[in-house]
C-alpha positions in Angstrom: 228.5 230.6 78.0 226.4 227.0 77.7 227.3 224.9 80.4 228.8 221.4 79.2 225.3 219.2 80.2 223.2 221.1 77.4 222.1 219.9 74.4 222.4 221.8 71.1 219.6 224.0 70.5 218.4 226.4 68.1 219.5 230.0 68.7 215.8 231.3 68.8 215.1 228.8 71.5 215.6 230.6 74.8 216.6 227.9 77.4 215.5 227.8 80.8 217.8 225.9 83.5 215.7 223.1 85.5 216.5 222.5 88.7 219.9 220.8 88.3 220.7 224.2 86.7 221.5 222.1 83.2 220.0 223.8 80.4 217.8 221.3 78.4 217.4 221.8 74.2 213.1 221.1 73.3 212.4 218.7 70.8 209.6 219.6 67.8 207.6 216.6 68.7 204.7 218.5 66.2 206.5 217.6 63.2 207.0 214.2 64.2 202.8 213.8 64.7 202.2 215.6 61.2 203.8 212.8 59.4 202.5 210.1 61.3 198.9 211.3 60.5 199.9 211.7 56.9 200.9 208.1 56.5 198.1 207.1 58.7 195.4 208.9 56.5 197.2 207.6 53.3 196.1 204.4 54.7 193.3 205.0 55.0 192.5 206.2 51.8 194.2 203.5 50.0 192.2 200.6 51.9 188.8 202.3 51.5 189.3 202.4 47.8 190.3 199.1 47.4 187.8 198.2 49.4 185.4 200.0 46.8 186.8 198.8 43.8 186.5 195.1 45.3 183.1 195.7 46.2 182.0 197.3 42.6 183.6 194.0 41.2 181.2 191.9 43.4 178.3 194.0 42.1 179.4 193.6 38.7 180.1 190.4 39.1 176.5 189.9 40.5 174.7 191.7 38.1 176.1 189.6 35.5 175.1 186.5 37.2 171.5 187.7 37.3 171.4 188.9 33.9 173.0 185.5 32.6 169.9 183.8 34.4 167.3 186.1 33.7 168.3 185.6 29.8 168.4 181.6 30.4 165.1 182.0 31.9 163.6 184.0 29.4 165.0 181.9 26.3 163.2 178.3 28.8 159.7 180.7 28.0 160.4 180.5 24.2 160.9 177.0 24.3 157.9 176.4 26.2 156.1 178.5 23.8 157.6 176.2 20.7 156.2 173.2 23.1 152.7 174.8 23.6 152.6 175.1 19.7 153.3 171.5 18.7 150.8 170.1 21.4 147.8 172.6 19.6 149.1 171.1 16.3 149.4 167.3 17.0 145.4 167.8 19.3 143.6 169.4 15.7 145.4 166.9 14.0 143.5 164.2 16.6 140.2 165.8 17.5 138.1 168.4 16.0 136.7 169.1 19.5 138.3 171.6 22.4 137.8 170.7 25.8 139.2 170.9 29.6 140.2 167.3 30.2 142.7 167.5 26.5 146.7 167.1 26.9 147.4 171.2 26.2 145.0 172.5 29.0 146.8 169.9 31.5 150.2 170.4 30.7 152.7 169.5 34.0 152.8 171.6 37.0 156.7 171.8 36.5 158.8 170.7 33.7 162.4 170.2 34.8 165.3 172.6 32.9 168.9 172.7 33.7 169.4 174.9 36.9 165.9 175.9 37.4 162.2 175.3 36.8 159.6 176.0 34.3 156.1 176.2 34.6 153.1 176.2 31.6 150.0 176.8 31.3 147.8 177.1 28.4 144.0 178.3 28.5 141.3 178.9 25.9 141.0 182.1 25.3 137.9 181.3 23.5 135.9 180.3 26.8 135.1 184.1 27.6 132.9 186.7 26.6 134.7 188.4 23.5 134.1 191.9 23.7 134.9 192.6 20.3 131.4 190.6 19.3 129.4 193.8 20.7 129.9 195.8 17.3 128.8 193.5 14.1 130.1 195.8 12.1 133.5 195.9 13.9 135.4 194.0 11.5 134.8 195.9 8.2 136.0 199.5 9.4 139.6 199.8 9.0 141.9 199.0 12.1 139.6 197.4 13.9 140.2 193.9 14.2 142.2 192.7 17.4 144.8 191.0 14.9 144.5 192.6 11.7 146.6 190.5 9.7 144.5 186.8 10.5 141.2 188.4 11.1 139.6 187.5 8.0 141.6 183.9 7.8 140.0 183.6 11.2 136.6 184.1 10.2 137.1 181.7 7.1 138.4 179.3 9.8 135.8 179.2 12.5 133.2 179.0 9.2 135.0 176.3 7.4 134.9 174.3 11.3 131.5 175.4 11.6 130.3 174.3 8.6 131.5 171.1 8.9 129.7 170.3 12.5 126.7 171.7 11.3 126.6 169.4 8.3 127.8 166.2 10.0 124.7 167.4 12.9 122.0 167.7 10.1 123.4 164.2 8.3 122.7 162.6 12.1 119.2 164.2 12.6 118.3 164.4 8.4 117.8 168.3 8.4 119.6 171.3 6.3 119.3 173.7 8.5 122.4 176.3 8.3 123.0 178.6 11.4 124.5 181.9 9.4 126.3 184.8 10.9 125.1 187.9 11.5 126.0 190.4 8.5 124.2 193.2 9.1 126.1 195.3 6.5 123.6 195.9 3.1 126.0 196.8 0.1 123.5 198.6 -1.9 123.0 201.2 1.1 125.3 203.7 0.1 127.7 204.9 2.6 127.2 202.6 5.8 128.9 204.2 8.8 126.6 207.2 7.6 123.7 205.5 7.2 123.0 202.5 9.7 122.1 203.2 13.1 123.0 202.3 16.8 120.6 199.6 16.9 121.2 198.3 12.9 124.9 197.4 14.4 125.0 196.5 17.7 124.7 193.0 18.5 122.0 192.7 20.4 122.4 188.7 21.4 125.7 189.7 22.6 124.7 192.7 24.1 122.1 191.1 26.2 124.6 187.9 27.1 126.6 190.6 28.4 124.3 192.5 30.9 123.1 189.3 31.9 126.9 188.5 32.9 127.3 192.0 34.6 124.5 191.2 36.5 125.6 188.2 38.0 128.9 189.4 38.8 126.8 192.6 40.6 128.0 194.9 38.9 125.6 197.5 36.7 124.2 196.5 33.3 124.3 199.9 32.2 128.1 199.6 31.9 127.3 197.3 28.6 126.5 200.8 27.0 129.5 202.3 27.9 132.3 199.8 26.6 129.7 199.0 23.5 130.6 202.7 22.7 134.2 202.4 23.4 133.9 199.8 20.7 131.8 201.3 17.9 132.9 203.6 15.4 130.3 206.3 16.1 129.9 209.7 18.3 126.5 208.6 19.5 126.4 207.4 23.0 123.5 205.1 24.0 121.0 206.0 26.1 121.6 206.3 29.1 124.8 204.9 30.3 127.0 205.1 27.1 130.0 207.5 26.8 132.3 209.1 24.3 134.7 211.3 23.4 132.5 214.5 25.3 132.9 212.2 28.7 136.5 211.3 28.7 137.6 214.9 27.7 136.5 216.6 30.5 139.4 213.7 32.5 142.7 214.7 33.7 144.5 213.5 31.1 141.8 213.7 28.9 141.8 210.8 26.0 139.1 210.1 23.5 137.2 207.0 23.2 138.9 204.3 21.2 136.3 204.1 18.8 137.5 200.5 17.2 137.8 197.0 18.3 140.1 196.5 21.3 143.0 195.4 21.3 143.2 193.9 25.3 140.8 193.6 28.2 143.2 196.1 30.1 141.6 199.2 28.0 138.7 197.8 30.0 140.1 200.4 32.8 139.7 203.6 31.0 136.0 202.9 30.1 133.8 205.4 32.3 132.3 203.3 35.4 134.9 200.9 35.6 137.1 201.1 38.9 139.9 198.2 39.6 137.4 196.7 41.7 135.2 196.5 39.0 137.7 195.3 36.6 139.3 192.2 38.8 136.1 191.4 38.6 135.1 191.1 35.4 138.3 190.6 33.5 138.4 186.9 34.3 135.6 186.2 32.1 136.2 188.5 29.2 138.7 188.9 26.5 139.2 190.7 23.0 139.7 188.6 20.2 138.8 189.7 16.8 135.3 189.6 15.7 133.1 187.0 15.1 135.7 184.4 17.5 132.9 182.1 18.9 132.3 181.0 22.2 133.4 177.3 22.9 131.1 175.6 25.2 133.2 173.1 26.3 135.9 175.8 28.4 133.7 178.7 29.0 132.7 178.5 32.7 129.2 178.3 34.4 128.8 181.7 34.9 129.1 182.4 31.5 126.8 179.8 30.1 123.8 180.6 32.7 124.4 183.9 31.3 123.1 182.8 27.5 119.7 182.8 28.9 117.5 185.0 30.8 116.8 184.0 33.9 118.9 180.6 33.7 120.6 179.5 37.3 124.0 179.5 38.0 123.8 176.6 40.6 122.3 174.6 37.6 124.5 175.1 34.9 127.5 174.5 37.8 125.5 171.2 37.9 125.3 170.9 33.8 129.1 171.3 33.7 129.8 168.9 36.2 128.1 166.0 34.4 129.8 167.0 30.9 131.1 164.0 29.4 134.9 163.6 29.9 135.5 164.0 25.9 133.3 166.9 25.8 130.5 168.1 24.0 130.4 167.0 20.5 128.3 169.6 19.4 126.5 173.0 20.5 123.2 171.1 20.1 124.4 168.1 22.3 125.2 171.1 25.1 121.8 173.0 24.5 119.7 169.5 25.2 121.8 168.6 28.3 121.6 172.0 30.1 118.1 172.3 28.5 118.7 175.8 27.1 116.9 177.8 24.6 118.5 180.4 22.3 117.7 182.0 19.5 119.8 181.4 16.1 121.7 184.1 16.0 123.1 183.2 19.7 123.6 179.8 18.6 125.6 180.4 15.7 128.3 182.0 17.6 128.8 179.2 19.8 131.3 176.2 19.0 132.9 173.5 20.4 136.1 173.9 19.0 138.9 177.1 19.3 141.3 178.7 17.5 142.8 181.4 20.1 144.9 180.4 22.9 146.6 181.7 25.3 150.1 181.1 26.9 151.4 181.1 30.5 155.4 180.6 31.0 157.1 181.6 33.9 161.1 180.4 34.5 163.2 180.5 37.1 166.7 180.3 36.9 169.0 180.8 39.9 167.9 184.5 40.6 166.3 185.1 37.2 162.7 185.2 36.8 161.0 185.6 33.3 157.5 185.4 32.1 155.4 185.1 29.0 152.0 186.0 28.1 151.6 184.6 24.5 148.3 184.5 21.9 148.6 181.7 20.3 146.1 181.4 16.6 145.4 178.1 15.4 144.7 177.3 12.2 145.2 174.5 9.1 148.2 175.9 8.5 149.1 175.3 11.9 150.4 177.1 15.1 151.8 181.0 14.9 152.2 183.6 17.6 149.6 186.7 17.4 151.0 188.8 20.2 153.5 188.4 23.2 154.0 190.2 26.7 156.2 189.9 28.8 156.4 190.4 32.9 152.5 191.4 33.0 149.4 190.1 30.6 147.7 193.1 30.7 
């Protein structure tokens, strides 16, 4: 019999009396702990997903932030491109001479835009050694020219300019003496990539202005050879630092040589002998323009100048360049007297004092967005159009 002072129990439970001899009835305290973790974890579950979900919408939400600047910032580079254009069109309208003091190689340091900043700057591509001058025969074999849409209307151009100094120079000193290109090319020869040699098509002015340059720089001459084979059309490599497509496929990855004009300075770095240290330090004064682009006196630097002549120093050419008059050189002659250099005419002929290639230098920043453009700008008397366009890196 249960005495009065117990509790209900269940009738598996056996009580045991305590020491007031009542009976007591155990409670299930484990179930009560079960659902108090349950809730507890249900919690916990909901908060850290809304915690995720609220912080994917703050990503989202950031990422289209920087998006929506990095798109404002690239569409500030177009319009400093547009800008670039009309201040090459309105200087050949003004002056038929290219130099470093002129309005488009001194644009601002920053132009103010809405919400960010926008820097510009605009160089002569036409003040470096162009690479592409190495072959003469470079522009007749198919695919070769740097931009093979406006290679011959280049040509044309830099002739028609040409022409015209050269007959307002020989009106002034009474002379009719034409510089003229080098055309080494002879119709009546048959097939010419099968029968003119090394020597019959390789520039040998430019070839020489170029070890002169490597030289000065410290680097090795013989590396001439190799990119003038990277260039020309033939299997041949000259003797004894060129290379062709027997060097490069022995590489892992092995490639072949390009065999054609280039395209950029940046295929400098798979020409045998070249390193990066090599290339930082040349690439500064080269470039690849299509063929036959002359050199303009009045932007290349001293380096490159003291490298037209054998022999010439570079601490006087530095001090040529710094007495050059503010408006620049009017002619090539005018430079020749003043530095007092000698070259022969097929040298002079492919110098100017006047360009046609530029290049372009945008960068934007917009809140978090960063953008930049590498453009080549071609000038012409048509005016102003865009050859080519990178964008983050030039090379």
């Amino acid at each position: 019999m249960k005495s009065s002072a117990c509790c209900p129990c269940p009738a598996e439970v056996v009580p045991h009396p305590d020491l007031s001899g009542a009976i007591p009835c155990p409670i299930n305290r484990n179930q009560a702990g079960v659902a108090l973790i349950t809730v507890l974890l249900i919690v916990f579950l909901a908060s850290i997903t809304a915690t995720s979900l609220a912080a994917l919408q703050q990503i989202a939400i950031r990422r289209s932030t920087v998006l929506q600047h990095q798109q404002q910032a690239r569409l500030y580079t177009f319009g400093a491109e547009q800008w670039a254009t009309l201040l090459l069109a309105r200087d050949h309208k003004e002056s038929e001479v290219d130099h470093a003091n002129e309005v488009w190689a001194n644009p601002p340091p920053a132009l103010p835009v809405a919400g960010g900043a926008l820097s510009v700057r605009v160089r002569d591509l036409q003040g470096c050694f162009n690479l592409n001058n190495l072959w003469k025969s470079a522009s007749s074999t198919p695919g070769n020219s740097a931009e093979p849409a406006s290679d011959t209307e280049a040509e044309q151009e830099q002739n028609k300019a040409d022409q015209k100094q050269n007959s307002n120079q020989n009106k002034a000193e009474g002379t009719t003496d034409h510089p003229t290109t080098p055309k080494p090319t002879d119709s009546s020869s048959g097939d010419s990539e099968a029968s003119n040699s090394d020597q019959a098509q390789l520039n040998q002015a430019q070839f020489q202005v170029l070890q002169r340059l490597l030289t000065s720089l410290e680097l090795k001459p013989g590396l001439a050879q190799a990119i003038t084979d990277w260039i020309d059309p033939d299997q041949d490599p000259l003797f004894p630092d060129g290379a062709e497509d027997s060097d490069y496929n022995v590489k892992n990855p092995a490639y072949l040589a390009a065999n054609r004009s280039m395209y950029s300075i940046s295929e400098l770095r798979l020409i045998r002998g070249i390193d990066q240290e090599t290339y930082d330090k040349l690439a500064p004064l080269v470039c690849a323009l299509p063929t036959n682009a002359r050199l303009n006196v009045n932007t290349a630097p001293a380096q490159l100048l003291a490298a037209l002549s054998e022999g010439y120093d570079l601490k006087e050419m530095e001090q040529v360049l710094e007495n050059r008059p503010d408006e620049g050189y009017k002619n090539v002659d005018d430079f020749l007297n003043a530095a007092k250099l000698t070259v022969d005419a097929q040298l002079k002929a492919q110098l100017s004092v006047n360009s046609q290639h530029f290049l372009l230098q945008a960068e934007a920043r917009v809140g978090d967005g960063r953008a930049m453009l590498y453009s080549i700008l071609y000038r012409d008397e048509n005016g102003v159009r865009v050859l080519q366009r990178n964008f983050g890196n030039q090379d």
